[in-house]
Backbone as CSV, one residue per row, in Angstrom:
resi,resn,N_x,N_y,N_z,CA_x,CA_y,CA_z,C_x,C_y,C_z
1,UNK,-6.743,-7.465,-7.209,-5.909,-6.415,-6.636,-6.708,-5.106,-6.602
2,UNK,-6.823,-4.721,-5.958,-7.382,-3.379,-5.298,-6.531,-2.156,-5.879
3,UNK,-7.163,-1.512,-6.760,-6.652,-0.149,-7.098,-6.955,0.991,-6.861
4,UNK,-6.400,2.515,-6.218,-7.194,3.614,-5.822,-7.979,3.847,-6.805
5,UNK,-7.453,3.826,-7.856,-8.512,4.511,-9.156,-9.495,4.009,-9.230
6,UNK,-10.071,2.854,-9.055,-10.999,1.939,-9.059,-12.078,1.737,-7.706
7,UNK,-11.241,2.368,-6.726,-11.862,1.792,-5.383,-13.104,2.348,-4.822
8,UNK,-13.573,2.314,-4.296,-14.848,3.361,-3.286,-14.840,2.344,-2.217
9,UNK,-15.741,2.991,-1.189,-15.993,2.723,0.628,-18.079,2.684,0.538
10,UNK,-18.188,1.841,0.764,-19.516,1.719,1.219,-19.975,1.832,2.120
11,UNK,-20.618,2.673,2.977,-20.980,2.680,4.572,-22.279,2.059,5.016
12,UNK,-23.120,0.533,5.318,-23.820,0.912,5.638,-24.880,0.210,6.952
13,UNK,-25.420,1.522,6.600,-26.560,1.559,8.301,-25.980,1.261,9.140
14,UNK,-25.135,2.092,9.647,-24.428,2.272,11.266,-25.663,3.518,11.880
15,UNK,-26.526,2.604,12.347,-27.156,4.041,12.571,-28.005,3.500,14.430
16,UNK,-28.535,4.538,15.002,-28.755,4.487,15.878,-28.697,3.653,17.150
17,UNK,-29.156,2.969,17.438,-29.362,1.785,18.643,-29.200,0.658,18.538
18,UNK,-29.300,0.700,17.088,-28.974,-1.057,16.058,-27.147,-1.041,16.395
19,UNK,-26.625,-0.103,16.085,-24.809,-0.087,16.189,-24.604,0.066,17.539
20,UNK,-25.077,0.284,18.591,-24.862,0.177,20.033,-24.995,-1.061,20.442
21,UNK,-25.584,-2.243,19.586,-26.221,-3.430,20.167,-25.723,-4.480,19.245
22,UNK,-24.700,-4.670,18.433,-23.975,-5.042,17.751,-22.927,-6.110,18.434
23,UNK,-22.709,-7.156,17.778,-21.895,-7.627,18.483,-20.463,-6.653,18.560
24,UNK,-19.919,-7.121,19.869,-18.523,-5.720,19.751,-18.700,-4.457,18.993
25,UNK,-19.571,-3.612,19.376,-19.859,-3.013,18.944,-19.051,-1.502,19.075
26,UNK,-18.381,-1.281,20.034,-17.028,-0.213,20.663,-16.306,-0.633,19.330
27,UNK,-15.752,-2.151,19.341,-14.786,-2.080,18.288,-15.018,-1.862,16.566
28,UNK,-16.310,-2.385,16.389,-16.695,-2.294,14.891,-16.500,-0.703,14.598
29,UNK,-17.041,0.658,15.562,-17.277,1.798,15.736,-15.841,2.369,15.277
30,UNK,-14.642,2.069,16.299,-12.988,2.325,16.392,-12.766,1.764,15.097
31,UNK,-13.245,0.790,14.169,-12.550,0.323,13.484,-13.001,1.208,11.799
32,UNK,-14.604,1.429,11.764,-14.710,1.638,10.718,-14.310,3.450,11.052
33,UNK,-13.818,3.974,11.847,-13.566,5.358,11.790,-11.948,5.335,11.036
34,UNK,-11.300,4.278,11.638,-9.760,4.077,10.971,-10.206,3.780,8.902
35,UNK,-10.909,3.291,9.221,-11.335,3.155,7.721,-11.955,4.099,6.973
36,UNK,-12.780,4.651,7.370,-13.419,6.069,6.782,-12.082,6.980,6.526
37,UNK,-11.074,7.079,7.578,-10.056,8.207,7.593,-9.009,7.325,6.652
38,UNK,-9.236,6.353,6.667,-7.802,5.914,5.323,-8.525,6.090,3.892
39,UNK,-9.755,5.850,4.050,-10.024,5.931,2.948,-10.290,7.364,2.178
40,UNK,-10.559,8.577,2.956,-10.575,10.045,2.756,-8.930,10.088,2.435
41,UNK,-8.035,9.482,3.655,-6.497,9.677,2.980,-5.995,9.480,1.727
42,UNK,-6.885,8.625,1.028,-6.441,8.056,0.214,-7.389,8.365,-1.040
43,UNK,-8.460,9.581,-1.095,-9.286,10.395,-1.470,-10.359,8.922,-2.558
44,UNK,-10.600,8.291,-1.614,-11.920,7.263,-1.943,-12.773,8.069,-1.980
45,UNK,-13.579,7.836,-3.179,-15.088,8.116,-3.059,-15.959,7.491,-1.972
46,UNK,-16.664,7.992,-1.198,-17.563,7.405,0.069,-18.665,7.473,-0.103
47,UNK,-19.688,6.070,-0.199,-21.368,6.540,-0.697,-20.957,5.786,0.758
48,UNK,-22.660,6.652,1.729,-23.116,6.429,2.653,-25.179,6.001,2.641
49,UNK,-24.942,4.701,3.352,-26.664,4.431,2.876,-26.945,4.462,4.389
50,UNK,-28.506,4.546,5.099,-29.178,4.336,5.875,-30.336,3.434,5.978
51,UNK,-30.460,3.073,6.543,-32.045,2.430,6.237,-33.185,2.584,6.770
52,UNK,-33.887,3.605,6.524,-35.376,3.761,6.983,-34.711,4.382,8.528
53,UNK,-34.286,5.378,8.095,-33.706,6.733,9.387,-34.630,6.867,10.374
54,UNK,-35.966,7.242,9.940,-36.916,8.008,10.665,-37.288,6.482,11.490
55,UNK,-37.479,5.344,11.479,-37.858,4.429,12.518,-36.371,3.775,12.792
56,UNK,-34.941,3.747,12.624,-33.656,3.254,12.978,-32.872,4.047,13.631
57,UNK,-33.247,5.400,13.588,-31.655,6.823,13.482,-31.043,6.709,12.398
58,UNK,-30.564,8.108,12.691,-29.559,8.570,11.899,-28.204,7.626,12.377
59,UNK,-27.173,7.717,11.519,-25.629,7.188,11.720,-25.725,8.053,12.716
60,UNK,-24.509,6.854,13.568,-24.203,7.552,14.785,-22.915,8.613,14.966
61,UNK,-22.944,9.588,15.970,-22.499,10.482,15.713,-20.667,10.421,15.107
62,UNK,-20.206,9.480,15.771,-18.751,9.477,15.882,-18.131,8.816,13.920
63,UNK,-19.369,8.756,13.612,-19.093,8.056,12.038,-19.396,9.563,11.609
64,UNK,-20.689,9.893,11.725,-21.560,11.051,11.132,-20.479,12.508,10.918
65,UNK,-20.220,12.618,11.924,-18.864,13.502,12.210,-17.438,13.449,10.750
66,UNK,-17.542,12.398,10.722,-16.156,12.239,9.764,-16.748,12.025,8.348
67,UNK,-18.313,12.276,8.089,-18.365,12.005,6.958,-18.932,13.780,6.333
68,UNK,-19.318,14.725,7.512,-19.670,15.851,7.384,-20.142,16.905,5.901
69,UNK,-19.248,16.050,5.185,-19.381,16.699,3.943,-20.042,15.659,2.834
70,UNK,-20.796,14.769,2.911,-21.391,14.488,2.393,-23.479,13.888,3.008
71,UNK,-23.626,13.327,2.239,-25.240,13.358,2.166,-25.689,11.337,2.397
72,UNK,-25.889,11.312,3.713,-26.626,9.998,3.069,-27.855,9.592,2.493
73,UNK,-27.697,8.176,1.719,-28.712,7.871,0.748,-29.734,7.159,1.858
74,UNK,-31.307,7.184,1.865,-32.421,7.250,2.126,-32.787,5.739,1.886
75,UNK,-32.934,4.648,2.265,-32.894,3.467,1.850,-34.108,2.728,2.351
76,UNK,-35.054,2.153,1.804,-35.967,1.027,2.867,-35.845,-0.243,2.129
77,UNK,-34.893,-0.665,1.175,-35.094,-1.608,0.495,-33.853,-2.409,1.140
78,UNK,-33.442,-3.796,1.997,-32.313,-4.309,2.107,-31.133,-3.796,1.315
79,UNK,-31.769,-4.312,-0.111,-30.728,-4.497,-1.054,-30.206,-2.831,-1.536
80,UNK,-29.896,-2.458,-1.001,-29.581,-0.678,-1.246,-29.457,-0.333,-3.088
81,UNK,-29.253,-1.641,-3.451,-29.129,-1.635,-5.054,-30.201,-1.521,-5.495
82,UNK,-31.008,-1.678,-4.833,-32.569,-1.894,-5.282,-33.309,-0.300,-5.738
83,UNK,-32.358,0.922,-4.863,-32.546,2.393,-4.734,-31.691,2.976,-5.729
84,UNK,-32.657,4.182,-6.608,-32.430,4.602,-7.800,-31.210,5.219,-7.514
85,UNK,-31.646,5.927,-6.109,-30.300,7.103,-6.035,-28.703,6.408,-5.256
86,UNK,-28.880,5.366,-5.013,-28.132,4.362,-4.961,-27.133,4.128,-6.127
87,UNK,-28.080,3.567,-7.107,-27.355,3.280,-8.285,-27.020,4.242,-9.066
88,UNK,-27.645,5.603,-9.186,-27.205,7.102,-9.455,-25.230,7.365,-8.777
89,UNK,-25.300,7.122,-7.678,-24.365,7.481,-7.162,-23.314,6.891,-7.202
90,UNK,-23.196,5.408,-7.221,-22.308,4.454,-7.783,-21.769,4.679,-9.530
91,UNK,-22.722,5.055,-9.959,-22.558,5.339,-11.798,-21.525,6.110,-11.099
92,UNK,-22.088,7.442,-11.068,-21.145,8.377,-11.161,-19.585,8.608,-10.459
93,UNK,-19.031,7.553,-9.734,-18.136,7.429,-8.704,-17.204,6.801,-9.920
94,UNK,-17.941,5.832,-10.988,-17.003,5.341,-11.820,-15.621,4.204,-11.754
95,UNK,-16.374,3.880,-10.333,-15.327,3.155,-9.684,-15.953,1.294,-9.608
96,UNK,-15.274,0.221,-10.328,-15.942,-1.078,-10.318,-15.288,-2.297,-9.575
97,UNK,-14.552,-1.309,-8.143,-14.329,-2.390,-6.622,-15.284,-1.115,-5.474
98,UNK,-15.727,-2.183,-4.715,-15.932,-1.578,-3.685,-15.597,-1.747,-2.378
99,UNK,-15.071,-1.693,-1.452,-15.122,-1.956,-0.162,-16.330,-1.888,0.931
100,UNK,-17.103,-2.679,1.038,-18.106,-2.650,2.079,-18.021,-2.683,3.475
101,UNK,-18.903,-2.336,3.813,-18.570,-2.220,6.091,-19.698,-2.005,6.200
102,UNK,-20.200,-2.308,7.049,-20.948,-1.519,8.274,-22.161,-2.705,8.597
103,UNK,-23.221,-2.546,9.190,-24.245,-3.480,9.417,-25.451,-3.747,9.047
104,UNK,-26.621,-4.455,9.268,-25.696,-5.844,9.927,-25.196,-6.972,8.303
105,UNK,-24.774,-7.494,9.067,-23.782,-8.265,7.529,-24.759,-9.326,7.225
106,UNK,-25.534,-9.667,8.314,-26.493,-10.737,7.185,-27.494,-10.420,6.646
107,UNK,-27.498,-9.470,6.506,-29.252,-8.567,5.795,-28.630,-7.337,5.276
108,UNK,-28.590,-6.386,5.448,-28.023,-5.093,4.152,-27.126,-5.246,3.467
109,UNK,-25.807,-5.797,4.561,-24.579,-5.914,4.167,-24.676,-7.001,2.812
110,UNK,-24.932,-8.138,3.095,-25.233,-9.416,2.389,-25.825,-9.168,1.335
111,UNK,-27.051,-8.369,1.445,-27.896,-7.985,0.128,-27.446,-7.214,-1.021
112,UNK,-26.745,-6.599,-0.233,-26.226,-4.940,-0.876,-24.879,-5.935,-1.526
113,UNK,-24.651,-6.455,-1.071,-23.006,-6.956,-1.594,-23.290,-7.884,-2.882
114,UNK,-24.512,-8.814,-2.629,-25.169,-9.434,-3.568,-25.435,-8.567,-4.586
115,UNK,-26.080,-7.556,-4.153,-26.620,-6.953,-5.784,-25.800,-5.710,-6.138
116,UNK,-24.337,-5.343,-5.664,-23.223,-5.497,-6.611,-22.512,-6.121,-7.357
117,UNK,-22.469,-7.219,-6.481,-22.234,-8.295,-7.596,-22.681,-8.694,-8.713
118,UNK,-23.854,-9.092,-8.347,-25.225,-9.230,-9.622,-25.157,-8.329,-10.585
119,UNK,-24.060,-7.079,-10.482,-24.217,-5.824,-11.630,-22.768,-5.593,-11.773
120,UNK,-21.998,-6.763,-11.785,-20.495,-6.580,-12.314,-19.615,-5.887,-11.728
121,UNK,-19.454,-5.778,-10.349,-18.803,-4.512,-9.286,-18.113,-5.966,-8.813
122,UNK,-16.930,-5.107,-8.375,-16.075,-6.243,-7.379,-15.799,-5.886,-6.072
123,UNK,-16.214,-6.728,-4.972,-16.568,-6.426,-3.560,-15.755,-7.370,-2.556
124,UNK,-15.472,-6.337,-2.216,-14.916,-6.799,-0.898,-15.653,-6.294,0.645
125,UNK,-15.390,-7.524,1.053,-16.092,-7.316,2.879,-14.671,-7.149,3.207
126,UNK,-14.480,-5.337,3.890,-13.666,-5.604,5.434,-14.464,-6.730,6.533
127,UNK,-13.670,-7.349,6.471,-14.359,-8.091,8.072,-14.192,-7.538,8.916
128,UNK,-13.255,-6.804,9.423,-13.421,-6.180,11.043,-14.319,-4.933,10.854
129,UNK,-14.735,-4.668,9.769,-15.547,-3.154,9.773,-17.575,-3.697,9.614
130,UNK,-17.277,-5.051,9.574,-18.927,-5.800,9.778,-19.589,-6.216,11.386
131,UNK,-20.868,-6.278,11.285,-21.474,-6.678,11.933,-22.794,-6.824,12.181
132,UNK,-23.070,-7.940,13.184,-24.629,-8.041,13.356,-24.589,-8.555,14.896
133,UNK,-26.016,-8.187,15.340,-26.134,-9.197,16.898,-25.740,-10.140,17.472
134,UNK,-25.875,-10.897,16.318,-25.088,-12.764,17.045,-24.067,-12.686,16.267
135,UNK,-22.632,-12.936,16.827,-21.294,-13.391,16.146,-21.972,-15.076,15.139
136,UNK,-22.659,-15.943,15.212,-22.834,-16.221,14.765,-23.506,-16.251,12.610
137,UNK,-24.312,-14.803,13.368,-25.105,-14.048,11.860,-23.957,-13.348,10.994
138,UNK,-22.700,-13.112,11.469,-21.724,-12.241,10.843,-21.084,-13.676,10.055
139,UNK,-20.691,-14.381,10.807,-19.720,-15.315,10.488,-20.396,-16.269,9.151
140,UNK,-22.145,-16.488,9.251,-22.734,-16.735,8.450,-22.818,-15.850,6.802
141,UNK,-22.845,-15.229,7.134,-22.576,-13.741,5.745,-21.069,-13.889,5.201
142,UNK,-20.281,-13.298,5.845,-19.059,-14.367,5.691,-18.780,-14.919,4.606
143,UNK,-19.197,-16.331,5.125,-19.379,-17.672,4.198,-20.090,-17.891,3.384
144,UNK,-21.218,-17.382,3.197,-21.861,-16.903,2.091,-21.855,-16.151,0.921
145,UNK,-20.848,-14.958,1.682,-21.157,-13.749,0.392,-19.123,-13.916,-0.150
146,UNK,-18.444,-15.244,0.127,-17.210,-15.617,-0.130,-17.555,-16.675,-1.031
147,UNK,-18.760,-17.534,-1.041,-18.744,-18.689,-1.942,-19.624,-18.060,-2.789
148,UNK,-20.414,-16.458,-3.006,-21.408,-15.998,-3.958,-20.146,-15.057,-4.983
149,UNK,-19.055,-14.970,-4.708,-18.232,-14.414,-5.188,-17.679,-13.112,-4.717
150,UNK,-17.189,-12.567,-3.343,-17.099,-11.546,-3.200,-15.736,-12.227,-2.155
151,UNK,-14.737,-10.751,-2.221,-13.441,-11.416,-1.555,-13.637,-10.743,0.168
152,UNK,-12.384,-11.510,1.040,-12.524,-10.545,2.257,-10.932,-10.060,2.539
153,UNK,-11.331,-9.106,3.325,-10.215,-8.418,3.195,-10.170,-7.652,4.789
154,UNK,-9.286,-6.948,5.672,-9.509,-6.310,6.728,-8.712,-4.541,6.464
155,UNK,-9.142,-3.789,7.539,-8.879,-2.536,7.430,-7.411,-2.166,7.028
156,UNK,-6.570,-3.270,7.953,-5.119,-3.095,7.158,-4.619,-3.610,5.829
157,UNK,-5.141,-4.728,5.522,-4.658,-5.572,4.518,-5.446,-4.337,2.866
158,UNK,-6.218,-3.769,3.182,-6.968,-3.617,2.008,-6.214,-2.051,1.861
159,UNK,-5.811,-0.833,3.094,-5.211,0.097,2.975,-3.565,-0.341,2.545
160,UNK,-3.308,-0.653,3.128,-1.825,-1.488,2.507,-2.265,-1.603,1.233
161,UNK,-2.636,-2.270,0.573,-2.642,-2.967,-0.883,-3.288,-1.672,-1.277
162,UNK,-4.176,-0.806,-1.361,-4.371,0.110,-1.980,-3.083,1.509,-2.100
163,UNK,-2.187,1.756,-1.353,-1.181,2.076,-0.852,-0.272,1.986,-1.737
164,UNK,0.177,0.669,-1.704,1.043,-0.001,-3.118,2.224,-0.477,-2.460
165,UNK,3.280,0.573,-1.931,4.385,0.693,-1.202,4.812,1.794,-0.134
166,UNK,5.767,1.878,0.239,6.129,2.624,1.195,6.912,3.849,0.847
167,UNK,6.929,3.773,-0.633,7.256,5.189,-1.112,6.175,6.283,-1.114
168,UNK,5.160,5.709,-1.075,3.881,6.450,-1.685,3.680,7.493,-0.557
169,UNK,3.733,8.804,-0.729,3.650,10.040,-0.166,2.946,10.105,0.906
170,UNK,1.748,9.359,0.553,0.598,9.049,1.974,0.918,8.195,2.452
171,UNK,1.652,7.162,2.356,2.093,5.566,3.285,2.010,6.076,4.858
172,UNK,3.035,7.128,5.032,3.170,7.744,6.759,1.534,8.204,6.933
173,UNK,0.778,8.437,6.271,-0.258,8.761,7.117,-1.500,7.803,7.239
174,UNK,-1.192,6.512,6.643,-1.848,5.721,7.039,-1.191,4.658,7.799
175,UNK,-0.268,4.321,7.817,0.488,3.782,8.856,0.575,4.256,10.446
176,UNK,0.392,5.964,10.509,0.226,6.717,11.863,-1.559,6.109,12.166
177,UNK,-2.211,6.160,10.785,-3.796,5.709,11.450,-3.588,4.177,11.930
178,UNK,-2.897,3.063,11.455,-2.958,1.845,11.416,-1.977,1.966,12.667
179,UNK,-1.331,2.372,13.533,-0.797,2.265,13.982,-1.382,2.278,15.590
């Protein structure tokens, strides 16, 4: 079960020409912005990684935009766990679920999810907030990082359950985003 107190948002490498060329890539874009904004609604901690900026880009603008107030982490290693200031930033968030997104899911995503795991964090893949080139390479990660121990979950099912009920003060404003 997914708790706010516990939770954080992982963003990573939505960045330049790689997220334009994505499978469905309009929708992965629409989807992880509904997610970035539930998860600020819902005052998640947000670590943002890149990978090797200067030869990929920067995140693209329509993510970059909504994350404004923070700093992304500098990455050339797949496994983003592998980066000091990585694991600096996770300490301090204090939070041991994470929600992961962004691309591609069979190489950062996959790695990165792996070596949370590997360090006692509990992870969840949004699936509609993943991706890679071939619908095939997503669907592969998937099935992989579900039988390595990590759960899946989608943009509604995981804001809902973090939510709790429909009393909860913020419910209307993530329901107007989910909507």
């Amino acid at each position: 079960m997914l708790l706010q107190e516990n939770t954080g948002l992982l963003l990573i490498d939505v960045q330049g020409k790689l997220a334009r060329i994505v499978h469905d890539s309009e929708k992965l874009v629409f989807n992880l912005q509904k997610l970035i904004r539930g998860c600020q609604i819902l005052k998640l901690p947000i670590i943002w990684v890149e990978q090797n900026p200067s030869g990929l880009g920067c995140t693209i603008p329509e993510l970059e935009i909504l994350l404004q107030n923070l700093k992304p982490i500098e990455k050339y290693s797949f496994n983003a766990f592998d980066n000091e200031n990585f694991q600096q930033a996770i300490k301090e968030t204090q939070r041991s679920q994470w929600l992961v997104c962004g691309i591609e899911a069979h190489i950062c995503v996959y790695q990165t999810a792996l070596g949370l795991l590997s360090n006692k964090f509990e992870v969840e893949i949004v699936s509609d907030c993943v991706s890679s080139r071939s619908e095939d390479s997503i669907s592969l990660a998937l099935k992989k990082l579900e039988n390595k121990g990590a759960s899946l979950t989608n943009i509604e099912m995981c804001l809902y359950e973090l939510v709790k009920n429909s009393k909860n003060e913020i419910f209307k404003d993530i329901l107007n985003l989910i909507k």
